[in-house]
N, C-alpha and C positions, 0 to 999 in steps of 0.2 A: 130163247135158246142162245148160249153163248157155245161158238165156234175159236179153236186155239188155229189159227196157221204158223208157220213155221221154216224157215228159208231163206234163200238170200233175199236182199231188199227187192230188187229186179225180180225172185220167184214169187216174194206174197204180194208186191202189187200186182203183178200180171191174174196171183188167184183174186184178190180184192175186185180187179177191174173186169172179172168173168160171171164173180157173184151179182157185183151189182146189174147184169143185163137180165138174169135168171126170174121169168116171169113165175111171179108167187113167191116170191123172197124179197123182204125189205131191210137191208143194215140201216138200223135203228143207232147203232155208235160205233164208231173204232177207237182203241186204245193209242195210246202212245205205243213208239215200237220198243219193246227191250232187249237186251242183248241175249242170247242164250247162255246159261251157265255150264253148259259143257262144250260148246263149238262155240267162242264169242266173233269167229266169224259171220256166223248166224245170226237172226233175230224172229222174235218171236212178236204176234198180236194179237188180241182178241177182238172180236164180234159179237154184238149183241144183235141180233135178227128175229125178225119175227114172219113165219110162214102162213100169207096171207088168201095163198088159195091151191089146192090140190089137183092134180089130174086123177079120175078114179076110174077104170075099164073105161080111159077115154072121154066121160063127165070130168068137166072141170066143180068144182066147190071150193066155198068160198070158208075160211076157217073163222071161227068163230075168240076171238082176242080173248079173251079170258076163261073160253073151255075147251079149245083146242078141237072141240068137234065140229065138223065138217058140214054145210047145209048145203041143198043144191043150190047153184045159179043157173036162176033163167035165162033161156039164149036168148 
């Protein structure tokens, strides 16, 4: 899954540094930062992540990397 953030530099690290504690998400890559072309106070970056386990009615599951469906894990 690629994710766009967007913000001052201090706003997308603070979101960078909230994704990466979010259990069942793994950033896989970040881009360089680039400027934005309508507010170049701004900048923009991308994320490549991959969502490695689900909460479901409270079952966690574990997703499966190349079909995205979901299998139980054993407690």
């Amino acid at each position: 899954m690629n994710i766009r953030l967007m913000g001052d530099g201090n706003q997308v690290a603070a979101a960078v540094a909230v994704l990466e504690t979010l259990p069942g998400l793994r950033i896989a890559s970040v881009s360089r930062p680039y400027a934005n072309r309508r507010d170049p106070e701004q900048m923009r970056i991308y994320l490549d992540v991959e969502i490695t386990a689900v909460t479901v009615g409270g079952d966690q599951r574990a997703v499966e990397a190349n079909t995205g469906e979901a299998s139980d894990i054993a407690a």
